[in-house]
N, C-alpha and C positions, 0 to 999 in steps of 0.2 A: 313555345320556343323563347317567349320574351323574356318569360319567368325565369328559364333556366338559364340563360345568359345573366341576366343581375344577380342572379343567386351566384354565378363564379366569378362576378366582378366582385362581390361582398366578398368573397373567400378570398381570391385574391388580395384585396384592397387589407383584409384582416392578416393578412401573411406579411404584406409586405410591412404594414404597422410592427407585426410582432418582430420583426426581423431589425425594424430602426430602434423598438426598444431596448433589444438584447444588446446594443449598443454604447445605449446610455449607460452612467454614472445610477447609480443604487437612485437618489433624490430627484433625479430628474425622470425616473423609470416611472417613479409612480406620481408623478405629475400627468406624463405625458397621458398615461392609461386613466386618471381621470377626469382629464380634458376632451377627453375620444367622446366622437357623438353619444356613442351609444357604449359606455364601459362596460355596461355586463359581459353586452357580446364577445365585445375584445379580452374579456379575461376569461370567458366561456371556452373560445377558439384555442385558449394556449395549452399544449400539451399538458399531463398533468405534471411530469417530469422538466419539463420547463418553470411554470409557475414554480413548484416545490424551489426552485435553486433561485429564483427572482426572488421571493418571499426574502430568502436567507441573505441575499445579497441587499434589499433593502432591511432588515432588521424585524426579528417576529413581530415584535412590540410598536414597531414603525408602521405594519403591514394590516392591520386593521381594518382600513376600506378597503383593501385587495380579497380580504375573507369573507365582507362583508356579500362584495360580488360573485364571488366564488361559486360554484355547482356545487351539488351534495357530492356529485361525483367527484371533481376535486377534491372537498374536505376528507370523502372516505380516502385518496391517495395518500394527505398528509396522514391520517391515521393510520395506515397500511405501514408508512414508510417509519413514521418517527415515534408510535407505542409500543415497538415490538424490539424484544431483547433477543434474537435470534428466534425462538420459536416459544419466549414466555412475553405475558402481560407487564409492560413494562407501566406499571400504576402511576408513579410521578410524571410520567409521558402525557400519561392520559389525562391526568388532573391539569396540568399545565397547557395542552393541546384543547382539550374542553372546555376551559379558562377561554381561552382567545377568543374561539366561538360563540360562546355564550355572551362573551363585551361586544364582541361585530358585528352578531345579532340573535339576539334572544330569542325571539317568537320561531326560528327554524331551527335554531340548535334545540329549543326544546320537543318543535314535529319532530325533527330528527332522529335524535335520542329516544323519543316518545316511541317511534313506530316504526323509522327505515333501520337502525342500528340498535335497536331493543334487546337484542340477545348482549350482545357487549358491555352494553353501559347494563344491563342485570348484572353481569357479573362483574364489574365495576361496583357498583351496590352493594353485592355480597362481601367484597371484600373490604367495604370503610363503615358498612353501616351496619347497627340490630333493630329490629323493628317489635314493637310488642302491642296487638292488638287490643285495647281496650274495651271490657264487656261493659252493659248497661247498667251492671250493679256495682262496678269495680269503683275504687276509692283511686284518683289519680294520687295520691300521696305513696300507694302500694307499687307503683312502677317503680321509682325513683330520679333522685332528683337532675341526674344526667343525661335523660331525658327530655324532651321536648316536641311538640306536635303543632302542625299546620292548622286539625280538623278537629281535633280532642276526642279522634278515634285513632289512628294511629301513632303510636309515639315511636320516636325516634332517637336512637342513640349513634351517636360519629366514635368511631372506635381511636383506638390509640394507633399510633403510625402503621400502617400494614408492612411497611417494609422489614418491620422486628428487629429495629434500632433506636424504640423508643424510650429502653431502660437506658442509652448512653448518647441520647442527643448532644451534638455540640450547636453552635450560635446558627450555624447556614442550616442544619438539620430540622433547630425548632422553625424558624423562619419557614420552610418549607413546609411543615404540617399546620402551620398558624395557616397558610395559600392554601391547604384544602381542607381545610376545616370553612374557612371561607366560602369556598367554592361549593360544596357540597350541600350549605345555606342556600346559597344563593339557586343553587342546580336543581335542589328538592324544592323549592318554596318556584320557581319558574312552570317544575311539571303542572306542582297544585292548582296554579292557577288557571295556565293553560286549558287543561281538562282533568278534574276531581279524580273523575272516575278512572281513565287511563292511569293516573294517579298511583288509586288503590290498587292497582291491578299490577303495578310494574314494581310495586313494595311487594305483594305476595309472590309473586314470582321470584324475585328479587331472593328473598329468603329460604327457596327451596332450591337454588339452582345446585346443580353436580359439578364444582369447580373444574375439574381435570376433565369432564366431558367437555362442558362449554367452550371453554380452553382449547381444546384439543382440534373440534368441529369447529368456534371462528378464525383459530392459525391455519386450517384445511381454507376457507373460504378464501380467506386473505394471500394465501400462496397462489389459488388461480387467482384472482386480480393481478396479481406480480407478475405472474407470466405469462398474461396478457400485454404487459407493458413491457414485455422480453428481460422481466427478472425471473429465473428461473430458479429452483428450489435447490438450493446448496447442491444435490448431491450429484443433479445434473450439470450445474454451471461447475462444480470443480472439472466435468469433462473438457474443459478447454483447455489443460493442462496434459494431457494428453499426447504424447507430440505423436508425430508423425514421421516417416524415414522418406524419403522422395519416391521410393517404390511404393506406399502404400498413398500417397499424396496423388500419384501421377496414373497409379493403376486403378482407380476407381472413373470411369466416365464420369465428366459433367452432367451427361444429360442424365443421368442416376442421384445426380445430387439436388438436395431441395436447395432453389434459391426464391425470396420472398417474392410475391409479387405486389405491384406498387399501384396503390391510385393515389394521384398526385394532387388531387381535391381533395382530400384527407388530412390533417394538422398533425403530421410524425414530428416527434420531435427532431429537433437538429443544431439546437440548444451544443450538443457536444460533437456535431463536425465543425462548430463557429470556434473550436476552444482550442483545435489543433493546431501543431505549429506550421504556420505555412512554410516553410523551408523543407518539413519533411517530405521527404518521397512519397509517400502515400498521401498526402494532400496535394502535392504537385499532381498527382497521377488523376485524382477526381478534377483536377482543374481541366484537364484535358479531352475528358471523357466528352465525347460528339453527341451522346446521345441521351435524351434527360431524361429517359424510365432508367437506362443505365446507369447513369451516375443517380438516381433517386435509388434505388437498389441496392448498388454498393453502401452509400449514405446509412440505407437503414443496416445496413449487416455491420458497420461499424460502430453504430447506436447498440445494435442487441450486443456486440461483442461488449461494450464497455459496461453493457449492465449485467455481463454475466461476467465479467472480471471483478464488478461492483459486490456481488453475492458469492463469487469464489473466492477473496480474499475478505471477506466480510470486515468490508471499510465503510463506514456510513459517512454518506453524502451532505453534506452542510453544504456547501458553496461551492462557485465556479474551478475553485482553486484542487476540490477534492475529486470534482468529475475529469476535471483534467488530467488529471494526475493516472485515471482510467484509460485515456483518449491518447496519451501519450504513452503507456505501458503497451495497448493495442498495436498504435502506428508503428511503435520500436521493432515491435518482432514479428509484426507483418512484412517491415522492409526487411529484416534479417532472412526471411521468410522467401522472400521475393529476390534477394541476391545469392540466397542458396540455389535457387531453380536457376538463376541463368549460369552460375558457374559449375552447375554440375550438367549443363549444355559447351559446358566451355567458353562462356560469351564474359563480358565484362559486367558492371552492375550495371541492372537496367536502368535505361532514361525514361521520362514520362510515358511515353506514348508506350514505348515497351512494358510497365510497369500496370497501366492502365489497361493491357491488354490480357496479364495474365490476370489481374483482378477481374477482367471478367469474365475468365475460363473457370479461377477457381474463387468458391467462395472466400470470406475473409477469416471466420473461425479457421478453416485448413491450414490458410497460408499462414498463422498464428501459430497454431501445433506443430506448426514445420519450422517454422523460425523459433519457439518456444525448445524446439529439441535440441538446438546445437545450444542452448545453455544447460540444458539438463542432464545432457551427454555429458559435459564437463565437471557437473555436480558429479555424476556418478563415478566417474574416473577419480574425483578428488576421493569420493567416497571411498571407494575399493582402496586403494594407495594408502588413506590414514589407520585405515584396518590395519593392514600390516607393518605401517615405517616403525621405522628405527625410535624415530623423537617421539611416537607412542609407546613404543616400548620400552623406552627410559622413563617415562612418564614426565616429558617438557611439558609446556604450556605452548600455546599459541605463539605469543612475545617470541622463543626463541628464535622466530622468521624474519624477525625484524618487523619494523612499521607497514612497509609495504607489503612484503611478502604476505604477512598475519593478516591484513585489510583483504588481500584476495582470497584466501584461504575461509576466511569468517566470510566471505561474499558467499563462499561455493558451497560450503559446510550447512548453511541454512535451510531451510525446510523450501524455499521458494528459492533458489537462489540470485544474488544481484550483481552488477557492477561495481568493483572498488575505484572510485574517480578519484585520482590522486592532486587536481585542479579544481575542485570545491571545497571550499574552505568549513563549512559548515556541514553539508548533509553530504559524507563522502559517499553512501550508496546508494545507488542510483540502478533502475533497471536498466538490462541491455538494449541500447538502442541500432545499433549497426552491426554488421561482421567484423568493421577492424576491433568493437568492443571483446566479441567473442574470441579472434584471432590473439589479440593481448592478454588476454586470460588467459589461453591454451600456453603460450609459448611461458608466462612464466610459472603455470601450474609444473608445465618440464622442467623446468631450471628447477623449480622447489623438489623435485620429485630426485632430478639426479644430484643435487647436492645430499639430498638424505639418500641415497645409495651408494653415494662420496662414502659419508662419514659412516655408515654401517658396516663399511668395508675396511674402516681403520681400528676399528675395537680400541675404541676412547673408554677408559674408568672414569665414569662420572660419582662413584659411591662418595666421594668429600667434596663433590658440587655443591652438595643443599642449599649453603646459604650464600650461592654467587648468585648474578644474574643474570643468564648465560643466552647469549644469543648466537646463532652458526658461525657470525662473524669474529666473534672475538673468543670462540672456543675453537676453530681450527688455526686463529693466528697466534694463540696464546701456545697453544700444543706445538705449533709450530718453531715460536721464539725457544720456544723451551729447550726442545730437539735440537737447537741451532750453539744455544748455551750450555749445552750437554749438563741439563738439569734432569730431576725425575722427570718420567710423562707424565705425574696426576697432572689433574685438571685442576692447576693452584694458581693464586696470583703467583708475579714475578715481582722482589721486589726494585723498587725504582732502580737504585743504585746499579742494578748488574742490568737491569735493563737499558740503560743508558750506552751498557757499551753493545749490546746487540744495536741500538737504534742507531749510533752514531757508524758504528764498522759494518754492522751488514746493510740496514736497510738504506741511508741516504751517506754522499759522501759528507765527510766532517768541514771544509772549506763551501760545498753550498749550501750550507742550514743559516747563512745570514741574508740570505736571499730573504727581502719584500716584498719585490714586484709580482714573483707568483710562484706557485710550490713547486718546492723542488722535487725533481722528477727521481725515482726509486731506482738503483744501479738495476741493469738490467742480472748481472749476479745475483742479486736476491729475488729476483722473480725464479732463476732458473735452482736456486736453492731451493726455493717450496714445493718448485715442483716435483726437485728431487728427491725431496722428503713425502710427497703424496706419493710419486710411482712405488718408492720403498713401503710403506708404511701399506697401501691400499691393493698393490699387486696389480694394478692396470698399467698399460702403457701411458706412453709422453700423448697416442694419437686416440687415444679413448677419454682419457682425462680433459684431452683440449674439445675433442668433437661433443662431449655429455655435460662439461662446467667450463670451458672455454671464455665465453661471455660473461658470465658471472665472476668467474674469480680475476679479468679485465675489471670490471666494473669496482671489483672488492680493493684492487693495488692502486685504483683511481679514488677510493674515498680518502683511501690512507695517505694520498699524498695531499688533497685536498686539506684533510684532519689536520695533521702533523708537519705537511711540505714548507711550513713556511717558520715550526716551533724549533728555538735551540733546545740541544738535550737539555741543559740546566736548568731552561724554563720547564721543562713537561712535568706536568700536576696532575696525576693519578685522577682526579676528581673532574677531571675533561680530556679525558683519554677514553672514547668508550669502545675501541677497533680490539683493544689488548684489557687482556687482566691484571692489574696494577697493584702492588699494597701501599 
């Protein structure tokens, strides 16, 4: 009994260590872990998925005594995670990954390599190296001289770059084969000494292996490791895209669903519930949870989810910033997930406790496909709708929607589709995080959708458009001026001159266009003019027109007074005029 009390005070005491380190600053991460009584154990104890993202947050080339202490088990995870190009041998992975190993320590990257991971690194060999065995009678001058030998029975030759870029090396390219040419020195002349014989044995091997079998049989090994550590094989983890309708969510029993079970003396990672935002709902909701197999539980379904959003979107992990960025696509449409069940109960979004409560009825994959499907329902909607509009069958572009419009449009249109945040300066797409995300999408995918059933029902000539650049805004106001000037309807500029007197008599009066303080507001005459040219021209009424583009074409008599409310005719310059088409 005494034994196993210290042994979970050790576990313990190892959890809580690794939990102040995850803390720390990159520099002070690997201080602290090599001032620990006993380092090994403490970097033994850390998840492998943990270490991997420590690693990169202190620097590969930093991280040296963290590999040095590392398990085999470890090392195999970094090789699992960072040599493989989806399902090929990623060589420069390997040479640079075996590199580190071999500086941190020699004498077990060479057991290693020598006997635990021996099929790999043969095929590794096959690919950089030729080997030509030397008989008792042979003349070494008959080999040749690019050759070279440890024993003066095997000679060895280092081929030219295997990646088959080495007719057009540039400066980082040769740099890069200069590092395994090196390395492969130094990698071969380590076995030799180590053990001869294992040696000779891993060069003959070495030279008969069946590349696309070997290949084929260590990405099969390497896949279970993965999904052992709940990365799952592409074709399963794209299953989390999958959505769900609340009837196939709600119709299947809990107690029919696998949820994991936890032992909490166990080192799971949790590296990425530390990454969440705590303001989100779904982190509020595990704050709350009473019960710690339960919230251990949830924890882990939120771990496997983000490693199977990690292999469904085949994003490699390099640092905290990229797991996050997993842990936060999860959280978003979990909560969406979680506000759809209460409002199709009729209840408001849930609070924590409520929140916490369906998470543990349902697992977190579900309530993900469930939240995941009110954005995919809207891709699809976007989808069917561009099949048939109008602006595709003119053959517009995108742009014609204007800024905003074309940013959700390109948000929905995409394979994955995302949020257009029109309040991020930088990276305006962003995944959906809430229902008001979803709810603002819908409403202006309608607006886009009945504005192009507007203009499909006015039969505009676009054939002498080509070379305008025509956006909905300033091709139904230009058709409009035009109508109003009783000019042709092509779809032509106007030039300035006669547009001056549409701008000054129909749209603003001529005594308030000296107004500075703020634009002058558009006679309410020429609102009811447009409109009377849409009822005429489209065949809907005054109360179809306002209940399907109402809000929009508001929004559109509010730029133009913005644009223009405050310019005299005599100033307006064709060249910042973008509402009307100008010559």
């Amino acid at each position: 009994m005494d034994n196993k009390n210290a042994l979970e005070k050790i576990v313990q005491h190892l959890a809580e260590t690794r939990k102040q380190i995850a803390t720390l600053p990159a520099e002070k991460a690997i201080d602290r872990i090599l001032s620990a009584l006993e380092p090994a154990a403490l970097v033994h104890s850390f998840p492998e998925q943990d270490l991997h993202l420590l690693v990169h947050d202190i620097g590969i080339a930093d991280a040296l005594p963290i590999f040095k202490l590392a398990s085999n088990r470890q090392w195999e995870y970094f090789f699992d995670v960072e040599t493989w190009d989806r399902d090929r041998v990623d060589l420069d992975a390997v040479t640079r990954w075996a590199n580190l190993f071999l500086t941190a320590d020699p004498f077990r990257m060479a057991h290693w390599a020598g006997y635990e991971k021996v099929e790999f690194f043969e095929y590794y060999l096959y690919k950089n190296i030729r080997v030509v065995v030397r008989e008792h009678d042979m003349d070494p001058g008959e080999i040749g001289d690019d050759f070279f030998t440890l024993d003066g029975v095997f000679y060895i030759r280092i081929l030219d770059d295997p990646s088959g870029l080495s007719g057009k090396m540039d400066e980082s390219r040769q740099s890069l084969d200069q590092d395994r040419r090196r390395f492969l020195t130094r990698f071969l002349k380590r076995l030799a000494d180590e053990n001869p014989v294992r040696f000779h044995q891993i060069l003959l091997e070495a030279m008969h292996v069946i590349p696309a079998e070997t290949e084929e049989a260590t990405y099969r090994r390497r896949n279970v490791r993965m999904v052992e550590k709940g990365f799952l094989h592409f074709d399963e983890a794209i299953g989390v895209y999958q959505p769900l309708t609340v009837d196939e969510i709600k119709g299947q029993s809990p107690r029919r669903e696998y949820r994991p079970l936890v032992d909490l003396t166990q080192p799971v990672t949790r590296f990425a519930v530390r990454l969440g935002n705590g303001q989100n709902p779904v982190m509020r909701a595990l704050e709350v949870m009473d019960i710690d197999s339960h919230r251990a539980r949830v924890e882990m379904e939120l771990v496997g989810l983000a490693n199977r959003l990690i292999v469904a979107d085949q994003k490699p992990i390099r640092d905290r910033v990229d797991l996050k960025y997993a842990v936060e696509k999860a959280c978003g449409y979990i909560n969406i997930g979680l506000t759809g069940l209460a409002a199709e109960d009729g209840g408001p979004s849930p609070d924590p406790l409520t929140s916490a409560a369906i998470m543990g009825r349902y697992s977190l994959p579900r309530l993900f496909r469930f939240g995941y499907g009110y954005a995919l329902r809207l891709k699809w909607r976007a989808d069917r709708w561009v099949r048939k509009s109008w602006f595709q069958q003119q053959g517009l572009a995108l742009t014609f929607w204007g800024e905003t419009w074309m940013g959700v449009l390109g948000g929905l249109l995409i394979k994955k589709p995302r949020y257009f945040d029109q309040t991020r300066e930088d990276q305006r797409y962003r995944e959906f995080t809430t229902m008001a995300d979803i709810t603002e999408t819908d409403m202006v995918l309608g607006r886009i959708i009945a504005m192009d059933e507007l203009l499909n029902r006015m039969s505009i000539d676009l054939q002498r458009a080509d070379d305008i650049f025509l956006t909905y805004k300033n091709l139904i106001l230009t058709c409009w001026a035009r109508d109003d000037l009783e000019l042709s309807p092509e779809v032509k500029p106007i030039e300035l001159s006669i547009f001056r007197s549409f701008y000054g008599d129909c749209l603003f009066a001529p005594q308030k266009l000296k107004s500075v303080n703020a634009p002058t507001e558009i006679r309410l005459s020429a609102k009811q003019s447009f409109l009377d040219w849409l009822i005429r021209n489209s065949g809907l009424t005054e109360v179809d027109i306002m209940t399907r583009t109402g809000p929009t074409l508001e929004e559109l008599f509010a730029e133009i007074e913005n644009e223009l409310g405050r310019v005299d005719p005599e100033s307006l310059d064709p060249r910042f005029v973008s509402l009307f088409l100008l010559k």
